[in-house]
N, C-alpha and C positions, 0 to 999 in steps of 0.2 A: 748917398745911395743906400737902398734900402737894401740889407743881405736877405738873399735869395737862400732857405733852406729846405732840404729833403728828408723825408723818414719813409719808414718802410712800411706798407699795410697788405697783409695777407700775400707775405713774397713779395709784392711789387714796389720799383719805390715811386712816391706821390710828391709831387710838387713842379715847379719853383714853387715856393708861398713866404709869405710873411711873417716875422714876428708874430704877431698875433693872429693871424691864420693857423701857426703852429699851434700857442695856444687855448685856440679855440677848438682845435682835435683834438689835445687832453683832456679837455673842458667835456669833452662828447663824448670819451671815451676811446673814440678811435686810437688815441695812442697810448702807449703805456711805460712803465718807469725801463723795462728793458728791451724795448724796441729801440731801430738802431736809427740815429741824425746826421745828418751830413750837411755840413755848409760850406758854400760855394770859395775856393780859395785853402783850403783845410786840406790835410792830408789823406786824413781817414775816418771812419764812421764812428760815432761814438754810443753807448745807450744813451737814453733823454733823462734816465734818472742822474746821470753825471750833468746834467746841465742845473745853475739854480733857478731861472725863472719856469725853467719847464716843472723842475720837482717840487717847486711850492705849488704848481696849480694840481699835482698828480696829489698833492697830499689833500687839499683844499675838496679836491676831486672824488678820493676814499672818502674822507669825513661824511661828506654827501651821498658816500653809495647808496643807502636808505632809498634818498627822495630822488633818486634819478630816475626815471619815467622809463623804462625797457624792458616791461613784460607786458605781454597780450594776452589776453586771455579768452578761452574757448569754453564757452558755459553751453550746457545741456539743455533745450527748449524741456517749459515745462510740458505734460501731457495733453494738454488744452492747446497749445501751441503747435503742434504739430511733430514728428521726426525732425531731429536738425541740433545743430549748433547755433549759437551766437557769438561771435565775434565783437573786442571792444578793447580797449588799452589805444596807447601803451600806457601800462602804471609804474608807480614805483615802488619797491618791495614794502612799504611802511602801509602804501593804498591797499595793496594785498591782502596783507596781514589784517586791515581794516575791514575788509569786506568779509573775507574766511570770520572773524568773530560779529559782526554783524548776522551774518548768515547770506549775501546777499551770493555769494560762491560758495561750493562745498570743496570738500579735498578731492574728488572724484573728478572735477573738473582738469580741463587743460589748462596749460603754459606753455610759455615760448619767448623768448627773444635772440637779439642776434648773437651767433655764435652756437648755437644750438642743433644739431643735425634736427630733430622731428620733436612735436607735439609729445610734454610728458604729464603727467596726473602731478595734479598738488601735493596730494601726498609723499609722493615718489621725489620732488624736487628737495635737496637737503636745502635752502633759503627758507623754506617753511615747513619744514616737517618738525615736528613737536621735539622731536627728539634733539636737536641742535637750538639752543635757543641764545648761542655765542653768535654773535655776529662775525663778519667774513675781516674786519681789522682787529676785532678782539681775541680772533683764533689765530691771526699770526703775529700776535703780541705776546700772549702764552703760549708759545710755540716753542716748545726746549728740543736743544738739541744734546747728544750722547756725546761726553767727558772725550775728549783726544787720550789713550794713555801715555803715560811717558815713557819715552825712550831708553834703556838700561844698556850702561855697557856690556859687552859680552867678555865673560869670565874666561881665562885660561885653561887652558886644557890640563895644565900640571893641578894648577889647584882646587881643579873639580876632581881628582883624582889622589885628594889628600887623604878622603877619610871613606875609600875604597877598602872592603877586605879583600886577599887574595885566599882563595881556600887551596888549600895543603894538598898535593896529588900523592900519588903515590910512586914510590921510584918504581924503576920494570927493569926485572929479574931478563936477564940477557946471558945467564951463566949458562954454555950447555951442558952441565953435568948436571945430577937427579934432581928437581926442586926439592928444598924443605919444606913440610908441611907443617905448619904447628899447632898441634891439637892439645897444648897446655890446656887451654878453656873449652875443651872441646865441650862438655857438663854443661855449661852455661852456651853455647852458641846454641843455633837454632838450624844446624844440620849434623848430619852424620858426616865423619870423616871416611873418604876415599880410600879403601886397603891397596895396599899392588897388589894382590891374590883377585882381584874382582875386575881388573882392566884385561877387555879386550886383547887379541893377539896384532888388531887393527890399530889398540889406543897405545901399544909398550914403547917403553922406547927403542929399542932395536928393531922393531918393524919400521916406523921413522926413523933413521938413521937410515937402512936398508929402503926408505925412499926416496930417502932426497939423493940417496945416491942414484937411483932408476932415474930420478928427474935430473939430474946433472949429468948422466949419462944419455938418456934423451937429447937431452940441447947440444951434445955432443956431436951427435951425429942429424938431426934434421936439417941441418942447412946442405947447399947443394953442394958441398966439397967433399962432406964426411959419408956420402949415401953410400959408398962402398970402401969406406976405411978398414983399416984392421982394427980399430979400436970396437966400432961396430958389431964388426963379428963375433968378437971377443966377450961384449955384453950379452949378446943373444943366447952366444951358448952357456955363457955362467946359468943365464937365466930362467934358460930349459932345463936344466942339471939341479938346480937350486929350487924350482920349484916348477913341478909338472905339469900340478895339476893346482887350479885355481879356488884354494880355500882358507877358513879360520878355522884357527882352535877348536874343539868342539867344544860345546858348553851346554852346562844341564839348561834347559828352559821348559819350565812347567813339567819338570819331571821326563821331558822326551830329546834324545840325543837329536843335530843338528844334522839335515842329510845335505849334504851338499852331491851337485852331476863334475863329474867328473868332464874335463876339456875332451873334443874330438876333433879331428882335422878340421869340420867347419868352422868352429869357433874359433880355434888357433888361425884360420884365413880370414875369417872376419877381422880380429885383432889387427892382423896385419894391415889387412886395407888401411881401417881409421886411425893406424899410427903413419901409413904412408901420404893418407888424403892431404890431411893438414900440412905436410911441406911442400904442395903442388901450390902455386899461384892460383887466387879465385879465380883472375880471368882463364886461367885456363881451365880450372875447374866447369866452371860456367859451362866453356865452349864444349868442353866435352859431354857434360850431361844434355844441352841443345840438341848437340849433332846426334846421339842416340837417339832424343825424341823424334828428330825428325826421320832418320831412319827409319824407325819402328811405325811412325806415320806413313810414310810411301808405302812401306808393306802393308799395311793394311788397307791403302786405299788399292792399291794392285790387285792384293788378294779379292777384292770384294766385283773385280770385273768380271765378265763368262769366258768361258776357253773360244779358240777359232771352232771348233766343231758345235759347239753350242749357238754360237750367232750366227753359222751358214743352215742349221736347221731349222735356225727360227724364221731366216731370210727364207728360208725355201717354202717355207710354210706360207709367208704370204704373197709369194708368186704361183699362184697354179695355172697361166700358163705357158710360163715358161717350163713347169712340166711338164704340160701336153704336147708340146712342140716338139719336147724331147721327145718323147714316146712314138711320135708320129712320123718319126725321119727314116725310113727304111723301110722294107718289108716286115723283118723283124726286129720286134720289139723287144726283146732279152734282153739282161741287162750284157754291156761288152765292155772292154778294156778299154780307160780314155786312151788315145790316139798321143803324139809327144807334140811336142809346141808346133810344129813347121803344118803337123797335120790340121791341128786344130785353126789355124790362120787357112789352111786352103776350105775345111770347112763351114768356116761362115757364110760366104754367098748362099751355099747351099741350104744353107739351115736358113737365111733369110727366104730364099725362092719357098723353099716348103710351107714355113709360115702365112706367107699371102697364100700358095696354094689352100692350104686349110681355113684360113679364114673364109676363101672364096667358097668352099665347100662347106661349108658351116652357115653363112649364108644365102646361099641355094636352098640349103636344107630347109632354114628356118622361114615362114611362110611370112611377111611384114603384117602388121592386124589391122592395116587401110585392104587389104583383101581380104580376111577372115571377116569382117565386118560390113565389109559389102557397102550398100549406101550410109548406113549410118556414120561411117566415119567424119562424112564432112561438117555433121551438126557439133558431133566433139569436137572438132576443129574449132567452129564460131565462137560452142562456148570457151573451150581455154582461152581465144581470141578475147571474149569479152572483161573474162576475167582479171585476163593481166592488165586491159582496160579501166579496169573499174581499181584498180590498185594505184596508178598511177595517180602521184599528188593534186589535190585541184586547184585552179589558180583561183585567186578571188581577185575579182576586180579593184581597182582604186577609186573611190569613190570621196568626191569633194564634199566636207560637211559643210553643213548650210544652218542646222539647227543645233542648238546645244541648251537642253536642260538640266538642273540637278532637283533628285527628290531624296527625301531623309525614310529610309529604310529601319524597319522593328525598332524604334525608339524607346519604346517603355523597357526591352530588356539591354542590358549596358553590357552583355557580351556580345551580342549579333547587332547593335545600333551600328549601322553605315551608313554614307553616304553614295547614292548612286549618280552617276553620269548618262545621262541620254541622249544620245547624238547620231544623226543618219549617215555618218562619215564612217568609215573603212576603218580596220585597223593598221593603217596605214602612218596613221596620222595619230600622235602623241595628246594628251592634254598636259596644258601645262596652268599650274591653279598654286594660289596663295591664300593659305588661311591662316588669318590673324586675328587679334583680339587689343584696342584700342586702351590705352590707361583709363583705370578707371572702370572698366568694364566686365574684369573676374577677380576674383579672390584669390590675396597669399602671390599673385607675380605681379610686376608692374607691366607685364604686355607680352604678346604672343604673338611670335611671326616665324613663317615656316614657308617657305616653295616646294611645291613639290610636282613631280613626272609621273604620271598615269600613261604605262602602257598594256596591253592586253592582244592575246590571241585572236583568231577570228571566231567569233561567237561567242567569246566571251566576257562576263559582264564588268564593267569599267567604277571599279567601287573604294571608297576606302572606310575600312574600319577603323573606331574611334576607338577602343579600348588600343589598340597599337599606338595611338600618338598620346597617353595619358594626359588629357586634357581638365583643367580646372574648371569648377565651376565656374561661369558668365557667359555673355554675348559671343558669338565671334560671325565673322565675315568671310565669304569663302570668293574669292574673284576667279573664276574657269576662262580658258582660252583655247582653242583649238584652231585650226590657220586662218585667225584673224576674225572666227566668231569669239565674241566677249559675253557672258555673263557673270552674275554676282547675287548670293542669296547671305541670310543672316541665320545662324541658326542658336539656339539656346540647348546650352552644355548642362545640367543637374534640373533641380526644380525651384520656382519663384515662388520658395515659403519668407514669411515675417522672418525668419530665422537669417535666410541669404539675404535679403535686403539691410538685413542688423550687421551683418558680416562685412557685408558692400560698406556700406555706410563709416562703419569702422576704420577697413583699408582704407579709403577716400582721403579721411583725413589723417593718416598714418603717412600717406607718399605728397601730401598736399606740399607741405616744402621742397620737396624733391621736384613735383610737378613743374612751381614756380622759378625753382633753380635754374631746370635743365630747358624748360620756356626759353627764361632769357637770354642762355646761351646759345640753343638755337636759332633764335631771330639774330642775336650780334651777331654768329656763324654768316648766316643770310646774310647780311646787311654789310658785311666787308667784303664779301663776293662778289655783291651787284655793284659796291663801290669800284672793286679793281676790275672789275668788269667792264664796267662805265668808262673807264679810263681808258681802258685799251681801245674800245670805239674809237673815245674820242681822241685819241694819240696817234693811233698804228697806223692811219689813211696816211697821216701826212709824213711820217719817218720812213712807211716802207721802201721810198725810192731812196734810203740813203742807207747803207748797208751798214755802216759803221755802229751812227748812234743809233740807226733800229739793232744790231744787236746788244747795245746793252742796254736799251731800254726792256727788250723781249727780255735777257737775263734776269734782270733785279725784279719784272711785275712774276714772273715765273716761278719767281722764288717764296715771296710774298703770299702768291697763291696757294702754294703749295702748302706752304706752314699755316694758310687759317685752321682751325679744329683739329689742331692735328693729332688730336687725340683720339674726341668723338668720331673723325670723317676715316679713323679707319675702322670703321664696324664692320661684321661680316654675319653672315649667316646664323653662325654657328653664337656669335655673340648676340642675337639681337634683341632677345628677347631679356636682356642684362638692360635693355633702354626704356624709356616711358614710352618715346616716340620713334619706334627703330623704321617704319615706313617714312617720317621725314627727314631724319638724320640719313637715310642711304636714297633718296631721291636727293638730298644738296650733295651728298657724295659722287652721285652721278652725272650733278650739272657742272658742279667743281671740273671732275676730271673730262666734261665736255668741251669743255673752257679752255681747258690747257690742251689737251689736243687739236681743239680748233684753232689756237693760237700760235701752234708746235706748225699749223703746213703754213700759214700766213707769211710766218718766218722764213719758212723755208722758198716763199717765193716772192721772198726781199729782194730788188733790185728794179722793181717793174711797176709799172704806174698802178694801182688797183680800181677795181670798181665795184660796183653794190653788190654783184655777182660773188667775189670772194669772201663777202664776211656775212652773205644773207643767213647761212649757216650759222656762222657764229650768232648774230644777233636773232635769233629765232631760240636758241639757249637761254641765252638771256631774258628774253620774254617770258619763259617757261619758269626760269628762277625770282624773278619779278614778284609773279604771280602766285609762287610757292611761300616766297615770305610774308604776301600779306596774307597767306590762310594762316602761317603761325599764331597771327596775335588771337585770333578767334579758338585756340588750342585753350581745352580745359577738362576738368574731372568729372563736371555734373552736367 
């Protein structure tokens, strides 16, 4: 029995195959010294360069890299020939090299073969650029690699501290009696010696002395036991007696005696505070400086209101008439003494009654102007009538559009270039329109797709401006809809100088590989859809009356379907224009998930005989996607 083995190509693995099936993929290339083999009965994967009839053909295989035939190449027609490339290979790097000094290519020219993302210049490829003239087995022949260093034990801590100096400190004088100073070499140092006739009354030592006693008497009492000790007291008063008034020495400076202010009650209370502050706990500290802010806050938000007698004169001020009504409740009008509670409660009625009396008299008086006016009133009448008429909003009709054209508006200047919509429909009614741009068709993207919602007021015009959608030079396509009319116009984005046709031409064969790539995976996309598609046809009619195996048939095709493209089939909007073909890629996105929801109610009405009626729906998808995969093969750049 002939062993059955596997290896791995590009992620996936490839076989059952044969001995020499395997290697015949050395032989080709396709496999290499550390891609991974697996044979049937074996535990685990191993590289191919561990194997020996695989690594004598991998070496047999280098020797040959030379004359192995896997570049194509992309020659520039001459100028008699037209614009264009020519295409011709595959060679092999020796034929290359042949042609480039022949002259029959130049280094300006393309290359390519597989494994290559896009088309590169001769020059540009290191196989033949002047400057490499080692071959791809003679550079990893002399290929050095950097010395390992060697490993050294690590040394003790004592015996790296053998031939440490320790430098000499100097002892510290802790005597409290006078230091010695010693000015033996005072001649030879490089300052003056310190007299005691020139220290401070701040720097003596009895000043220190007589502090540290204040500070040891402080600490004495700030804690919360000693704040009314007798020891306390006892400091205080030394210390007022001892010294009054808060000074030093005098001393001559610049020839003029030192003035010092004598203490006064403030000072002497300030002291006290910041020697009492410091033994309060912050928090309460805190708390107390808060609650004074906020105090002194409310006062002045208080302070800043008006009095009662200020807000009843301002109130009065803009009632006037309530005080005419006053004035008008009696014979006389004088001013009189308010009346007490019980009076002013029997006064109300009355002061009401008066009121409508005056009113009543006040309108008697006053004459209405439909009788000053006489006949004219009633025309003023009509027109205010008309007026508030003519304000009132207008409706506008709804109106079913029937016609829908587009026209390209101020073109030659590229800030005001729009495109207009023209259609005998209301705005009522939305456009809804997709402008795209086919691979192949502008410059610097591989393709342009966009939908977009036109809506607009009544009367006004239905447009869009092209400097907003930064649009690249080339063709593009614009499809308009409005409820259920369709058009479609093409318009041209920059200008069709030799220069954009050079540019064109260029891109072209820049995405040309790309083109072919994502070609093929779109049709395979297609073409495993209409497979599990086909299937479910031809399956589902006769499992649905059995509920069991129809649902695990419906799970696992469900499942299948879901995972084809499952990369490419999630595009969106926002990504599509990342695609060569984002129009075909999300129409099979759209048939995909037609599929599955039409196969989702099918399900759901497992247990019942079916007829053409339940899947005419589904197979009308189908047809739609049919007929979608064969426009793929006809998809191209030129």
């Amino acid at each position: 029995m002939m062993a059955q083995w596997y290896f791995v190509e590009k992620g996936k693995p490839v076989g059952p195959m044969s001995e020499a099936e395997l290697i015949q993929a050395a032989t080709e290339g396709r496999l290499g010294p550390i891609d991974l083999i697996f044979k049937e009965g074996s535990e685990r994967w191993v590289p191919a360069g561990d194997l020996s009839f695989v690594s004598e053909v991998l070496q047999v295989a280098a020797k040959d890299y030379d004359v192995l035939p896997q570049w194509i190449i992309l020659k520039r027609k001459l100028p008699s020939e037209g614009v264009g490339y020519i295409q011709s290979g595959p060679f092999s790097s020796k034929e290359v090299r042949d042609k480039l000094q022949s002259g029959d290519i130049e280094y300006d020219d393309y290359v390519w073969k597989d494994g290559n993302e896009k088309w590169s210049k001769i020059a540009k490829t290191r196989e033949f650029n002047p400057e490499y003239e080692e071959t791809r087995i003679e550079r990893l022949s002399s290929s050095q690699y950097p010395e390992i260093p060697s490993v050294q034990e690590e040394i003790p801590g004592k015996k790296l501290l053998e031939n440490v100096l320790r430098a000499r400190l100097p002892e510290a004088d802790i005597s409290p009696t006078k230091p010695q100073i010693d000015i033996s070499n005072a001649e030879t140092a490089d300052f003056e010696p310190i007299q005691p006739e020139h220290l401070e009354a701040s720097d003596s030592l009895e000043s220190k002395e007589e502090r540290r006693k204040e500070d040891k008497g402080k600490d004495s009492f700030r804690s919360a036991e000693a704040l009314n000790s007798p020891e306390k007291e006892a400091f205080l008063r030394e210390r007022r007696q001892r010294n009054p008034v808060k000074q030093t020495k005098e001393k001559q400076k610049n020839g003029a005696p030192v003035v010092v202010k004598k203490e006064n009650f403030t000072d002497e209370a300030k002291a006290r505070l910041f020697e009492l502050l410091p033994s309060l706990p912050v928090g309460v500290f805190l708390t107390l400086t808060s609650l004074s802010l906020l105090v002194a806050g409310a006062w002045l938000i208080y302070s800043s209101f008006p009095d009662r007698d200020t807000m009843s004169a301002h109130q009065g001020e803009n009632r006037p008439e309530a005080r005419d009504v006053g004035k008008s409740v009696g014979p006389d009008s004088s001013p009189k003494m308010s009346p007490p509670l019980s009076a002013k409660k029997s006064m109300l009625p009355q002061a009401v009654e008066s009121k409508k009396i005056q009113e009543k008299s006040t309108a008697d008086k006053e004459e209405p102007p439909s009788l000053k006016m006489g006949k004219e009133s009633p025309k003023k009448e009509e027109e205010s009538l008309s007026a508030v008429k003519a304000t009132t909003p207008k409706v506008w009709p709804r109106v079913v559009p029937t016609q829908l054209k587009i026209r390209s508006m101020d073109w030659k200047d590229s800030k005001k270039a729009r495109i207009v919509f023209l259609t005998n429909g209301s705005h009522h009614f939305p456009i809804s329109l997709v402008l795209q741009a086919k691979a192949g068709k502008i410059v610097g993207s591989p393709s342009y797709w966009r939908r977009l919602y036109l809506k607009a007021k009544p009367g006004e015009e239905r447009s869009l401006m092209l400097s907003s959608l930064r649009l690249k030079e080339g063709t593009y396509q614009i499809d308009a809809e409005i409820d259920k009319v369709n058009t479609s116009t093409r318009i041209f984005v920059g200008s069709k100088t030799s220069q954009f046709l050079t540019d064109l031409e260029k891109y072209r064969k820049k995405i040309s590989y790309s083109h072919q790539r994502e070609k093929k995976r779109l049709f395979s996309a297609a073409e495993k859809i209409i497979y599990l598609g086909n299937e479910f046809n031809r399956r589902a009619p006769a499992l649905m009356s059995q509920k069991k195996e129809f649902r695990e048939f419906y799970q696992d095709w469900s499942k299948k379907l879901s995972n084809v493209g499952i990369s490419e089939l999630n595009i969106q909007a926002k990504t599509a224009s990342n695609y060569l073909y984002p129009e075909e890629w999300m129409n099979l996105k759209e048939y995909r998930n037609g599929l599955l929801r039409e196969g989702r109610v099918l399900y759901k009405q497992s247990g019942i005989s079916p007829t053409n009626e339940n899947f005419s729906e589904y197979r009308r998808i189908l047809a739609q996607l049919t007929k979608t995969s064969q426009s793929i093969k006809g998809l191209t750049l030129w």
